[in-house]
C-alpha positions as a Markdown table, in Angstrom:
| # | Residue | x | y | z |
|---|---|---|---|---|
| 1 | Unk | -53.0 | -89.1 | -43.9 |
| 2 | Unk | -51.6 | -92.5 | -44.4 |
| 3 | Unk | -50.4 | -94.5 | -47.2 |
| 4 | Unk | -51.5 | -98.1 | -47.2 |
| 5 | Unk | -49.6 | -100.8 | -49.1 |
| 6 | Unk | -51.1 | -104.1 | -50.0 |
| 7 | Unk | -48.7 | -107.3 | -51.5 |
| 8 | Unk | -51.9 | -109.4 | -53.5 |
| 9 | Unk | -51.8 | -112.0 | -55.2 |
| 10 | Unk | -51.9 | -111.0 | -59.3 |
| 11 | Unk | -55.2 | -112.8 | -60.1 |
| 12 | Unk | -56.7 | -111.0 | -57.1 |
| 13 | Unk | -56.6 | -107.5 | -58.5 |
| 14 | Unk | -59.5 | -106.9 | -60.2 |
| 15 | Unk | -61.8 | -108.3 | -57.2 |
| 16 | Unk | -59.7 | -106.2 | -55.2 |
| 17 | Unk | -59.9 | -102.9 | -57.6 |
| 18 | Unk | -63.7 | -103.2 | -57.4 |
| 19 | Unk | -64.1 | -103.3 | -53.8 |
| 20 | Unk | -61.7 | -101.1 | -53.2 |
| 21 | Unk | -64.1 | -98.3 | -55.9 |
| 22 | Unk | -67.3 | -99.6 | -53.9 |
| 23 | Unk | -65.8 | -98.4 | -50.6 |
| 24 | Unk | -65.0 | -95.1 | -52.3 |
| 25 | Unk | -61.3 | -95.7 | -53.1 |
| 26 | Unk | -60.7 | -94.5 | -56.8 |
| 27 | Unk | -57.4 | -93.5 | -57.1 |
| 28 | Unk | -54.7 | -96.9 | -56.5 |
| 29 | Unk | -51.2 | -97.1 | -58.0 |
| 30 | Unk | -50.9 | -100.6 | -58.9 |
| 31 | Unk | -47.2 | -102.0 | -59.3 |
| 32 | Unk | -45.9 | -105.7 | -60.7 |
| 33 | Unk | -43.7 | -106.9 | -57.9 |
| 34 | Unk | -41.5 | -110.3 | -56.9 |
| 35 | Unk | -41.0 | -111.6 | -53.3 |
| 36 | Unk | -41.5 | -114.4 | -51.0 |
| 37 | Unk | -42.3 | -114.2 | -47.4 |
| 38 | Unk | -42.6 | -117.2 | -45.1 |
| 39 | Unk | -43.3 | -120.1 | -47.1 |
| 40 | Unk | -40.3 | -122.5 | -47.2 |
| 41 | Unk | -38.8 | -122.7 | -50.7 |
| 42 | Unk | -38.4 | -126.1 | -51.5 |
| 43 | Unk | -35.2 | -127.1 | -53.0 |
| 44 | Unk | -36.1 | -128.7 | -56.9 |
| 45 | Unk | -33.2 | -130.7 | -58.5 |
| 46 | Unk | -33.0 | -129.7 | -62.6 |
| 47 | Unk | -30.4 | -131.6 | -64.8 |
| 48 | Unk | -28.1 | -132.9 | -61.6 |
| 49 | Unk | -28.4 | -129.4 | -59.9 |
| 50 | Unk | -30.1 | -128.6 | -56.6 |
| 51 | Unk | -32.4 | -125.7 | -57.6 |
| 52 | Unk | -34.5 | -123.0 | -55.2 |
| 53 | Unk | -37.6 | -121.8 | -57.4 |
| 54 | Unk | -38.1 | -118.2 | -58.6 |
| 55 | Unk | -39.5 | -115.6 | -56.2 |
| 56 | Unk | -43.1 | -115.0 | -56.8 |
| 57 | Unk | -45.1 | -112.7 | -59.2 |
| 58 | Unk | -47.4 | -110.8 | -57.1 |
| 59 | Unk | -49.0 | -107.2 | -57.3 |
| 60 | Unk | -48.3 | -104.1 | -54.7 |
| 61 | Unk | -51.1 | -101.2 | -54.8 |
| 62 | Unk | -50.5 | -98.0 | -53.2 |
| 63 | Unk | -52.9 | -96.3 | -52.1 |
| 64 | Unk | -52.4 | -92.5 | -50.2 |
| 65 | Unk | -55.7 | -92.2 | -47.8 |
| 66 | Unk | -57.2 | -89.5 | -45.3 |
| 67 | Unk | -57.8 | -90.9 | -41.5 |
| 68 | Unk | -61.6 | -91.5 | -42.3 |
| 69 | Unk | -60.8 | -94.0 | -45.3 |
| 70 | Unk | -58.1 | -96.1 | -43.7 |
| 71 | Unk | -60.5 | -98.5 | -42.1 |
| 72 | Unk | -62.7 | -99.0 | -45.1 |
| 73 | Unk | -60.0 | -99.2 | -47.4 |
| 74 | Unk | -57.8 | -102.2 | -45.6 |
| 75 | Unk | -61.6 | -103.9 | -44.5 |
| 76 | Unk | -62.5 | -103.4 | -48.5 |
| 77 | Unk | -58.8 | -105.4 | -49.9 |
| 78 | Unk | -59.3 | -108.2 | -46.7 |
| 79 | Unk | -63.1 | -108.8 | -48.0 |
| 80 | Unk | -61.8 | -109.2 | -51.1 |
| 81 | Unk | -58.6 | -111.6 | -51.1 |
| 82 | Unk | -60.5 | -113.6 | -48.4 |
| 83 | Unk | -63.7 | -114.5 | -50.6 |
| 84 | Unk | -61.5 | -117.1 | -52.8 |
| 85 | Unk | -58.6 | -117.8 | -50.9 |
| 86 | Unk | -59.8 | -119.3 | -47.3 |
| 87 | Unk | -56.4 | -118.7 | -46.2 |
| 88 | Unk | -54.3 | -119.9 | -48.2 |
| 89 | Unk | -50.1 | -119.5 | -47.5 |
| 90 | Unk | -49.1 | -116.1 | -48.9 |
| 91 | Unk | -52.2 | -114.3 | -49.6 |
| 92 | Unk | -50.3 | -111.4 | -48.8 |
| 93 | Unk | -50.2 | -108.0 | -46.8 |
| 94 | Unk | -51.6 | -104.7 | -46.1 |
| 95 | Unk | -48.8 | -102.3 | -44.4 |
| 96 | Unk | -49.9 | -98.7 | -43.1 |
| 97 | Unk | -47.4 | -96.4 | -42.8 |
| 98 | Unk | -48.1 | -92.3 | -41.8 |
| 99 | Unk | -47.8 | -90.2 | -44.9 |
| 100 | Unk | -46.4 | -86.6 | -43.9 |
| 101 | Unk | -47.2 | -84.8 | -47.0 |
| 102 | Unk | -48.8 | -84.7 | -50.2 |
| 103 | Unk | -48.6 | -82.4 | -53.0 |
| 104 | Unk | -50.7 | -82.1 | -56.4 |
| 105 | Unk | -48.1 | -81.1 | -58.9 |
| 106 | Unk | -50.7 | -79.9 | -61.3 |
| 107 | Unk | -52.5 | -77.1 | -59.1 |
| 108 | Unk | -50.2 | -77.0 | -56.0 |
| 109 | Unk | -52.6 | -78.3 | -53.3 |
| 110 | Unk | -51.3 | -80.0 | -50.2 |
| 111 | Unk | -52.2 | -82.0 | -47.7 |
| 112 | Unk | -55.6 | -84.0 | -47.4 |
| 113 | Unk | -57.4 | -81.9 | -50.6 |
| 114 | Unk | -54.3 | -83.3 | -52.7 |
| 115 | Unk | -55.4 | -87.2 | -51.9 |
């Protein structure tokens, strides 16, 4: 089991919630986040002051997978950010990270039956 995270941008999400349901992902949790990552924040003077802009509105989904969907899933959020972006600076990331354990709450199944 592993649980992907992917940093998108916000007007991104609902090219990447469709791919992500035609590769056979359904079940996302889908977060409103700030950050910044490489880009160089350039300094803005407002009224006589030298400014750095706000961090950035951007959307995290996380999304608990079994081994088989892993592939499919990142493949399926790449597809998507890439068809309008053409690499633009801070499209974002995909991090994988193993996932121990999983529980259901409501029925008390573990493990890959409670993705």
């Amino acid at each position: 089991m592993k649980l992907i995270i992917a940093i998108i941008r916000e007007n991104q999400l609902d090219q990447v919630r469709i791919a992500l349901i035609e590769a056979g992902v359904s079940r996302i949790t889908v977060s409103h986040v700030s950050g910044h990552g490489r880009v160089i924040q350039v300094e803005e003077i407002y009224r006589g002051q030298k400014v750095v802009p706000n961090l950035v509105p951007n959307v995290r989904l996380d999304i608990a997978v079994n081994e088989d969907f892993v592939k499919p899933t990142c493949d399926a959020i790449i597809n998507a950010t890439k068809a309008n972006e053409a690499g633009l600076v801070g499209s974002g990331k995909i991090f994988i990270l193993p996932l121990e354990e999983v529980i259901r709450l409501r029925t008390g199944e573990r493990g890959s039956e409670a993705i």
